[in-house]
C-alpha positions as CSV (number, residue, x, y, z in Angstrom):
1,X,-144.5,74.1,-70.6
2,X,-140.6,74.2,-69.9
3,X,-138.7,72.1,-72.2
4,X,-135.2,70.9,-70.8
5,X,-132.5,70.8,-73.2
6,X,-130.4,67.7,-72.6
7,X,-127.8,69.0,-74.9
8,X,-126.9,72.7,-72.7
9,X,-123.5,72.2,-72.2
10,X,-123.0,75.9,-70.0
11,X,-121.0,74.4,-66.3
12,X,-119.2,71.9,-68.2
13,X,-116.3,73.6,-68.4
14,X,-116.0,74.2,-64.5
15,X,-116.4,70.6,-63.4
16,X,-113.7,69.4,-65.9
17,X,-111.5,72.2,-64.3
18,X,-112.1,70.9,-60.4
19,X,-111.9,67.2,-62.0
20,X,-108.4,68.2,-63.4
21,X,-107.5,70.2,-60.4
22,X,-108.6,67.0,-57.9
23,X,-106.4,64.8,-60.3
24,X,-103.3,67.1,-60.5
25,X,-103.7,67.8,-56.4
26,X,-103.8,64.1,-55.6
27,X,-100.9,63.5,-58.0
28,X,-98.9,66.2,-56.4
29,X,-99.5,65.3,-53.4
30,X,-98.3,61.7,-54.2
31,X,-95.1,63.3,-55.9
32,X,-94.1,64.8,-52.8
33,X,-94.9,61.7,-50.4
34,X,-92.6,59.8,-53.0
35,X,-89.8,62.5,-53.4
36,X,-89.6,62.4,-49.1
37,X,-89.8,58.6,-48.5
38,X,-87.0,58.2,-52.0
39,X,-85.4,61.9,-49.7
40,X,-85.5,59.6,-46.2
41,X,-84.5,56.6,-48.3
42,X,-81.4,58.2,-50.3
43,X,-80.4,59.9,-46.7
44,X,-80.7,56.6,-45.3
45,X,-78.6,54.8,-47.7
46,X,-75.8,57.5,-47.6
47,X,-75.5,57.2,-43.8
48,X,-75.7,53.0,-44.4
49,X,-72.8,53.8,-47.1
50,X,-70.7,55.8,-44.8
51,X,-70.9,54.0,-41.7
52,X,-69.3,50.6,-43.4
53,X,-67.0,53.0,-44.6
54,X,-66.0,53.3,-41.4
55,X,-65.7,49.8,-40.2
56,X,-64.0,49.3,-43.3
57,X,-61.7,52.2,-41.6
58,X,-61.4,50.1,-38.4
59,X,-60.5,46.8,-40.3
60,X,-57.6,49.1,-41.8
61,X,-56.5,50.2,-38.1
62,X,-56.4,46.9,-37.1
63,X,-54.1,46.0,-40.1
64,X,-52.1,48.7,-39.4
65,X,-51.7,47.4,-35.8
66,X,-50.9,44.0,-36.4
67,X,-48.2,45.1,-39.0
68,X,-46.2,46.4,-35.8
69,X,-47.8,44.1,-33.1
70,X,-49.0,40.8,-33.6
71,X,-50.4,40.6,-30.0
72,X,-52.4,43.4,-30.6
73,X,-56.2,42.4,-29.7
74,X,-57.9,45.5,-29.0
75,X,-60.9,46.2,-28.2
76,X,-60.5,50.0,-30.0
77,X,-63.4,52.3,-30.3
78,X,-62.3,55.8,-32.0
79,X,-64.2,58.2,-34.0
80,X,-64.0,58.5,-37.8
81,X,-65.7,61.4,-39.8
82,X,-69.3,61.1,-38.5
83,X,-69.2,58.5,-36.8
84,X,-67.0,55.8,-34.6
85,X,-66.1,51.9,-34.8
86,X,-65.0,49.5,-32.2
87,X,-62.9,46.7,-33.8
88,X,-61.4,43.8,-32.1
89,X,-58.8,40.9,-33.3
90,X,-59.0,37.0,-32.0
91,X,-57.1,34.0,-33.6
92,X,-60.4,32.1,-32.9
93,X,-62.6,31.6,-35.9
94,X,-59.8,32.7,-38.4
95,X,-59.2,28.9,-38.7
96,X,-55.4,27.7,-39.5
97,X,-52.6,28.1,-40.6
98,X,-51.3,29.7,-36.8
99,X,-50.9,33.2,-38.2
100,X,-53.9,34.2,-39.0
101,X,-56.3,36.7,-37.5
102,X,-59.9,37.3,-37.9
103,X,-60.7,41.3,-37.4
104,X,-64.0,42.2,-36.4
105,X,-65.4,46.3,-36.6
106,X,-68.4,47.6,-36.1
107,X,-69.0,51.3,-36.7
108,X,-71.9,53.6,-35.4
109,X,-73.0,57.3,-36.9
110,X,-73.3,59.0,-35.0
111,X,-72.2,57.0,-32.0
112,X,-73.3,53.3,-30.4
113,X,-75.2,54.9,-27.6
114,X,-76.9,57.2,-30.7
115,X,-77.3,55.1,-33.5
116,X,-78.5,55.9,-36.8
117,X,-77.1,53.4,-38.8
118,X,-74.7,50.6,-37.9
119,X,-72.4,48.3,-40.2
120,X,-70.5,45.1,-39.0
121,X,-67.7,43.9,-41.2
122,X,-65.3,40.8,-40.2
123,X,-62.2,40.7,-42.4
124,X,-59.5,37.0,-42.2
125,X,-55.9,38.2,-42.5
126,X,-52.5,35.9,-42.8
127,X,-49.5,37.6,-41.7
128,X,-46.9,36.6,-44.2
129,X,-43.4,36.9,-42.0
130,X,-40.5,38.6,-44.0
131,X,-38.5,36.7,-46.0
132,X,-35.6,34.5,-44.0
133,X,-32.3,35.5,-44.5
134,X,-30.3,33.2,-42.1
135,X,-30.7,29.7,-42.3
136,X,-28.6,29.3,-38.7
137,X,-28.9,31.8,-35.9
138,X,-26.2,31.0,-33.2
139,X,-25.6,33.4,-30.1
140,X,-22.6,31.0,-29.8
141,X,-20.9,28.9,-31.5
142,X,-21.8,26.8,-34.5
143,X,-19.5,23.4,-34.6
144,X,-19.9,21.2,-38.1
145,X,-18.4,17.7,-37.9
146,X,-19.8,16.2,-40.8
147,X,-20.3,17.1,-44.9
148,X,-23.0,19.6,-44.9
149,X,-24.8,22.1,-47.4
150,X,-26.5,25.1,-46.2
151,X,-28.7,27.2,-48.2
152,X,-28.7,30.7,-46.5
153,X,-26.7,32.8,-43.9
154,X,-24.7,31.7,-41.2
155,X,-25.0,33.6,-38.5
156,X,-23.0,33.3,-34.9
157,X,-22.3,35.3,-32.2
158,X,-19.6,32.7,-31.5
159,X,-16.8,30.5,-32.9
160,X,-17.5,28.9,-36.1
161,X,-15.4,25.5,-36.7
162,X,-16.1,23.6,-40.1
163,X,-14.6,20.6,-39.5
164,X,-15.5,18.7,-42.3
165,X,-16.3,19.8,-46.2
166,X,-19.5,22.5,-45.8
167,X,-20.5,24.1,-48.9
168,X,-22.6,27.2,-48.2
169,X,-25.1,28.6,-51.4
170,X,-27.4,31.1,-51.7
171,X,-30.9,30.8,-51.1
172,X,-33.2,32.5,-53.8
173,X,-32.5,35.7,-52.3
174,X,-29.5,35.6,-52.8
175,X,-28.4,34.6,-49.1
176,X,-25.7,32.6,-48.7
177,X,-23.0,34.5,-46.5
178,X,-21.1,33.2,-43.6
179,X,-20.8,36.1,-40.8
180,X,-19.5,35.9,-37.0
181,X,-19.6,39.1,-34.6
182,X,-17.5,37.4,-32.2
183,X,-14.7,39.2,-30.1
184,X,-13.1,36.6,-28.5
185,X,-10.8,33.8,-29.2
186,X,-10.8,29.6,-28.9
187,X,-9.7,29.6,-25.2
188,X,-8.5,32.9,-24.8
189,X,-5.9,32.3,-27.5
190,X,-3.6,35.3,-28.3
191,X,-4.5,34.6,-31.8
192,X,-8.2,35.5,-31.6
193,X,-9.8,33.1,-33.9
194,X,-13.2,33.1,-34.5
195,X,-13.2,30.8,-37.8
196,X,-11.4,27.7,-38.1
197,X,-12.4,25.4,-41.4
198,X,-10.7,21.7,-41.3
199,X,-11.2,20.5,-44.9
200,X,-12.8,23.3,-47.1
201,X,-15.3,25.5,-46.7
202,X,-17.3,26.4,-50.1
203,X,-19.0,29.7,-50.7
204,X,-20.1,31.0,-53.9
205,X,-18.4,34.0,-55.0
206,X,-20.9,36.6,-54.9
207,X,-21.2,36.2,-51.4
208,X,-18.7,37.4,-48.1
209,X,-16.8,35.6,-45.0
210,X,-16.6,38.0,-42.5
211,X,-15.1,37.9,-38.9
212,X,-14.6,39.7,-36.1
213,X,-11.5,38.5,-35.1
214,X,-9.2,36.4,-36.9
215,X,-9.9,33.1,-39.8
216,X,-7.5,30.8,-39.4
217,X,-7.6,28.6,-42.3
218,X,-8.2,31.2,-45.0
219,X,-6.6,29.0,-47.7
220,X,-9.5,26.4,-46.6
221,X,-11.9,28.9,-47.9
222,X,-13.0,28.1,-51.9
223,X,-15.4,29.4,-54.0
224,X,-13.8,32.8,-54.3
225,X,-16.2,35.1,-51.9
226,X,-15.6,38.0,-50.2
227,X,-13.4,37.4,-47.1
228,X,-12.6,40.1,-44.6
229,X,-11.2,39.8,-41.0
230,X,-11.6,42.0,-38.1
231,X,-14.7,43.3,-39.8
232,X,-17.5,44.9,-37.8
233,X,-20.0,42.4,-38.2
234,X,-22.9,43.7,-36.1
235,X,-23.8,40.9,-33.2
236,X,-26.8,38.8,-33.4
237,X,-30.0,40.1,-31.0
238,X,-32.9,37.1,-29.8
239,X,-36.3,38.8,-29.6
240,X,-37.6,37.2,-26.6
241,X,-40.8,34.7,-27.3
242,X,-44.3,36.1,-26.2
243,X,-45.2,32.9,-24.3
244,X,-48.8,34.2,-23.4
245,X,-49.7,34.1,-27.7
246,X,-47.3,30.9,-27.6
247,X,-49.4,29.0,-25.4
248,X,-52.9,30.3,-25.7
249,X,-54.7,27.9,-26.7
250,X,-52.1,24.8,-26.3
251,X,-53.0,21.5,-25.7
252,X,-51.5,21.0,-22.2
253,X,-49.3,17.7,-22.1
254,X,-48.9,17.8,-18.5
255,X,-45.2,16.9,-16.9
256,X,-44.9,13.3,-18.0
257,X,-43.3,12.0,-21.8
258,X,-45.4,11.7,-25.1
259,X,-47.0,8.9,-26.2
260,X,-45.1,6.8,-28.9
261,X,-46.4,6.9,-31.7
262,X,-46.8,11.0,-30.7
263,X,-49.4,11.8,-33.7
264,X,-50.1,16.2,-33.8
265,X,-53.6,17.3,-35.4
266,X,-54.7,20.5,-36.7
267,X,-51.8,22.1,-36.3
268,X,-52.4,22.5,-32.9
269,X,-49.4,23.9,-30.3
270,X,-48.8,20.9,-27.3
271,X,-47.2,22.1,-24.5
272,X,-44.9,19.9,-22.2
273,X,-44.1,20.7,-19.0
274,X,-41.9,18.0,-17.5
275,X,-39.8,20.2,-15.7
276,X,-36.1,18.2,-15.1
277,X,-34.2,15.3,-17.2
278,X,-35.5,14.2,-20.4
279,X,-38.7,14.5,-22.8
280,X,-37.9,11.7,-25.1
281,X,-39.9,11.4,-28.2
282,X,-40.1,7.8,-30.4
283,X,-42.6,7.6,-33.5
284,X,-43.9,11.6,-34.5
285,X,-46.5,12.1,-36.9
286,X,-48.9,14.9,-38.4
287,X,-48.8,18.5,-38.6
288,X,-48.3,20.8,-35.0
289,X,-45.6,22.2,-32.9
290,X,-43.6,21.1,-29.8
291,X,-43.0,23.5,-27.1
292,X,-41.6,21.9,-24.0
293,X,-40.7,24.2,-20.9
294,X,-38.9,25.0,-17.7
295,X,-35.6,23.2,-18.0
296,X,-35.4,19.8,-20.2
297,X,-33.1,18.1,-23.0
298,X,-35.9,17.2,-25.6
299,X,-34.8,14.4,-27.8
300,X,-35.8,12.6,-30.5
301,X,-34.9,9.1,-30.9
302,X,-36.7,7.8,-33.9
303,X,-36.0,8.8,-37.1
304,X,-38.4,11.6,-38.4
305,X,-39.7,12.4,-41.5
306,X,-38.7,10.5,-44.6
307,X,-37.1,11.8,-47.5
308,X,-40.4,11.8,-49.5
309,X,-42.2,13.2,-46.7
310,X,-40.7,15.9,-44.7
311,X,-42.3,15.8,-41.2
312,X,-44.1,19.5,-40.8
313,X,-43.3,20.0,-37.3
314,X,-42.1,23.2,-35.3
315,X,-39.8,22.7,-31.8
316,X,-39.1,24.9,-29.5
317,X,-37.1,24.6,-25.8
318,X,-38.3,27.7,-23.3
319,X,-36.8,28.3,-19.9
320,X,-33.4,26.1,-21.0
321,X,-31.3,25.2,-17.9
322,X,-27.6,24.8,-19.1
323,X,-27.3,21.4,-20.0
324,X,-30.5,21.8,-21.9
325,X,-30.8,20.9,-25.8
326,X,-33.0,19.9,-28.7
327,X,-31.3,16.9,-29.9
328,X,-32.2,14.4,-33.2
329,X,-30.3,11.3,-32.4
330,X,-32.1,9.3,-35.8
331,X,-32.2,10.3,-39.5
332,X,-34.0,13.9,-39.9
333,X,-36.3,15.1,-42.4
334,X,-38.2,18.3,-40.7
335,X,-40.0,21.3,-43.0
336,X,-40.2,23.4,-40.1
337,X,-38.7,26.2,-37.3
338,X,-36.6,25.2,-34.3
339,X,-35.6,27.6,-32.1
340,X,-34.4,26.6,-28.5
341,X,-33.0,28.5,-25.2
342,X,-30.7,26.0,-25.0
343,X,-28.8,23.7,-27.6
344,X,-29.5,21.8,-31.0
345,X,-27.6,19.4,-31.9
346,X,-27.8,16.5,-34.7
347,X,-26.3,13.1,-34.3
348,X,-27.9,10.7,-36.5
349,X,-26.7,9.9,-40.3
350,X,-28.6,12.4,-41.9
351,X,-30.5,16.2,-41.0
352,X,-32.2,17.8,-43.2
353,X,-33.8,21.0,-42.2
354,X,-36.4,23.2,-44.3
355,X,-36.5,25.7,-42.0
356,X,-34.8,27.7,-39.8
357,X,-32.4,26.8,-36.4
358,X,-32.2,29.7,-33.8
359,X,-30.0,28.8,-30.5
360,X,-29.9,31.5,-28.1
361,X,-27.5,29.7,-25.7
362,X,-24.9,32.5,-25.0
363,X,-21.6,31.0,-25.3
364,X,-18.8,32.2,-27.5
365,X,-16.7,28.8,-27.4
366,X,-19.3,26.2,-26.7
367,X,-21.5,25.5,-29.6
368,X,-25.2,26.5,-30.0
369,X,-25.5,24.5,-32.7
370,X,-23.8,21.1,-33.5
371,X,-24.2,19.0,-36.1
372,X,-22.7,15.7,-36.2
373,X,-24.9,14.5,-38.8
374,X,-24.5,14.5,-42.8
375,X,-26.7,17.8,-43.2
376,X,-29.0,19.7,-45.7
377,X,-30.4,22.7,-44.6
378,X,-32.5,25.1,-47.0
379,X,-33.3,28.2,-45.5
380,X,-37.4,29.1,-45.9
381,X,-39.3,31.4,-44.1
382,X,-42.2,29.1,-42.8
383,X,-45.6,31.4,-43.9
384,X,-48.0,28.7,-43.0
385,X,-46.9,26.9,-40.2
386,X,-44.5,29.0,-38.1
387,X,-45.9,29.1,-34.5
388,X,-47.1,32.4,-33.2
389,X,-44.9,34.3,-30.7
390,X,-42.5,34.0,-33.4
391,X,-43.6,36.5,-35.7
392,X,-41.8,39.9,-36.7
393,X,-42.2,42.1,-39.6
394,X,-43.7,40.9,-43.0
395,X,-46.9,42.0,-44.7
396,X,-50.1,41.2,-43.9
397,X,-52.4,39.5,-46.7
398,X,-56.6,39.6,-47.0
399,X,-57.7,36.2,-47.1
400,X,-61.6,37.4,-46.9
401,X,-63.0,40.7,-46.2
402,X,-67.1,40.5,-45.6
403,X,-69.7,42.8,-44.7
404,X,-71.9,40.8,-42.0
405,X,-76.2,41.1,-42.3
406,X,-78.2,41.1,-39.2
407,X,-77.1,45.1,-38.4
């Protein structure tokens, strides 16, 4: 009889061996699945990294444009390292103030007809307009029948006549100069004046009275500035207003007069198109801007504003015929920018401006700006509610800048 030893232990050795070998194949073979799907996913990540890289790159061109051209829109597409974006800019969705843009970019690697990985990134930026420097621009003449204080630069292209006490200080950048570039004298005078002052005309000593021509009433002039005749004072250029960005978007008013009360909301632009006489305004109220076109003498006949509530409102006259004005025939309290083709002039007891006024009515003798009103006038550059079309130089600022999922 055989006898079978349970406890022969010769083999053993080799099935441990292909046990161990099994266990280290299968666990190799698992290392290298996991090293290529961690290889596909790092690869993957890199190209996911780079490409909003590059829309980030596109937000930056579109920066860069609106820096130079605040009409710029796009659509762009151009290629960045290994890949490309197309960015585009709309005012729609940016929400207000007026001067803000939202910038869309979407970038592709290698390309959108090719794409291996695609970013989106949508980016709201203000532009921030540079710092005032004149708080009247004239391209002619700027006639002052009443007291008044001006905080900022005077600025004409025309005759300046202070007829009663104007004190002129400096704004806190240290503007607060009085400047014409005029050539030509009150009615073709031999004597050439180009500033006449009828009581006294205070400016602070660290800042200048120049003119063109001649100043008749130098003795007038107190405060101890700078005072220089037949200067070179460089004359006064208008950029023209980009109506299209103006009036996109405006709320059409059609050719008839406001409503009284005439209440503004959301900042919106209203455009008013009565094209001959008068646009006559009574009770205004909220937040907006006023643009009225092709020839008309806007006035307002109610007070507006209050002293404890200056009225945020922007007007500007387009197309001005040459009898055509902004006029404030009530008390005036306005935190805002007017700027007209025509005239401004203010007639009631009191006009205060904190803002800017820009005439661009050419006329070296006749007044672009006349104020018959006891005026305060504080130059500030208007970064939240200065109407586009307006906008020149400045900085732009990042109010939010967002990667967007769904790509």
């Amino acid at each position: 009889m055989v006898k079978i030893s349970w406890l022969n232990e010769r083999g053993i050795a080799l099935v441990l061996a292909l046990v161990s070998m099994l266990v280290l194949s299968i666990i190799g073979v698992g290392l290298v699945t996991i090293g290529r799907h961690e290889t596909r996913f790092l690869v993957q990540e890199i190209l996911s990294d780079t490409t909003l890289y590059i829309a980030d790159g596109g937000v930056e061109f579109a920066i860069s444009q609106l820096k130079g051209n605040p009409n710029y829109r796009g659509p762009t597409t151009d290629s960045l390292g290994d890949g490309t974006y197309t960015v585009t800019v709309s005012t729609a969705g940016a929400g207000p103030p007026f001067n803000r843009y939202l910038i869309t970019s979407v970038a592709h690697i290698p390309d959108a007809a090719n794409p291996k990985a695609t970013r989106r990134v949508e980016a709201v930026v203000q532009r921030t307009p540079q710092q005032a420097t004149r708080a009247i621009r004239a391209a002619g003449g700027v006639w002052i029948f009443d007291p008044t204080t001006i905080k900022g630069n005077i600025h004409s292209n025309g005759y300046l006549w202070f007829n009663e006490n104007t004190t002129v200080i400096p704004d806190d950048n240290d503007n607060g100069s009085v400047y014409t570039s005029a050539q030509e004298g009150w009615w073709g005078l031999d004597e050439m004046i180009l500033i006449q002052v009828g009581k006294t005309l205070t400016v602070d000593s660290s800042q200048e009275v120049k003119s063109n021509s001649q100043i008749k009433t130098e003795d007038r002039i107190v405060g101890d500035p700078y005072i220089e005749e037949w200067s070179d004072v460089p004359e006064l250029t208008f950029p023209s207003v980009n109506e299209g960005e103006l009036l996109a978007g405006a709320v059409d008013m059609g050719t008839g007069d406001p409503p009284d009360p005439f209440i503004m909301e959301d900042e919106k632009v209203y455009n008013f198109k009565k094209g001959w006489g008068t646009l006559d305004f009574g009770h205004v109220q909220g937040i907006g801007t006023v643009v009225a076109c092709n020839g008309v003498r806007v006035k307002f006949l109610e007070p507006v504003g209050d002293a404890s509530n200056y009225l945020k409102m922007n007007v500007v006259l387009l197309d001005a015929g040459i009898f055509d004005k902004v006029e404030f025939k009530r008390d005036t309290y306005i935190e805002g920018f007017i700027s007209s083709e025509g005239y401004i002039k203010a007639t009631g007891n009191v006009f205060r401006l904190r803002g800017i006024l820009e005439a661009y009515r050419n006329s070296y003798l006749w007044y672009s700006v006349k104020i018959d009103a006891g005026a305060t006038l504080e130059c500030k550059e208007l970064t939240e509610n200065r109407p586009p079309g307006f906008m020149s130089g400045g900085t732009i600022n990042v109010i939010s800048w967002e990667e967007q999922p769904g790509i």
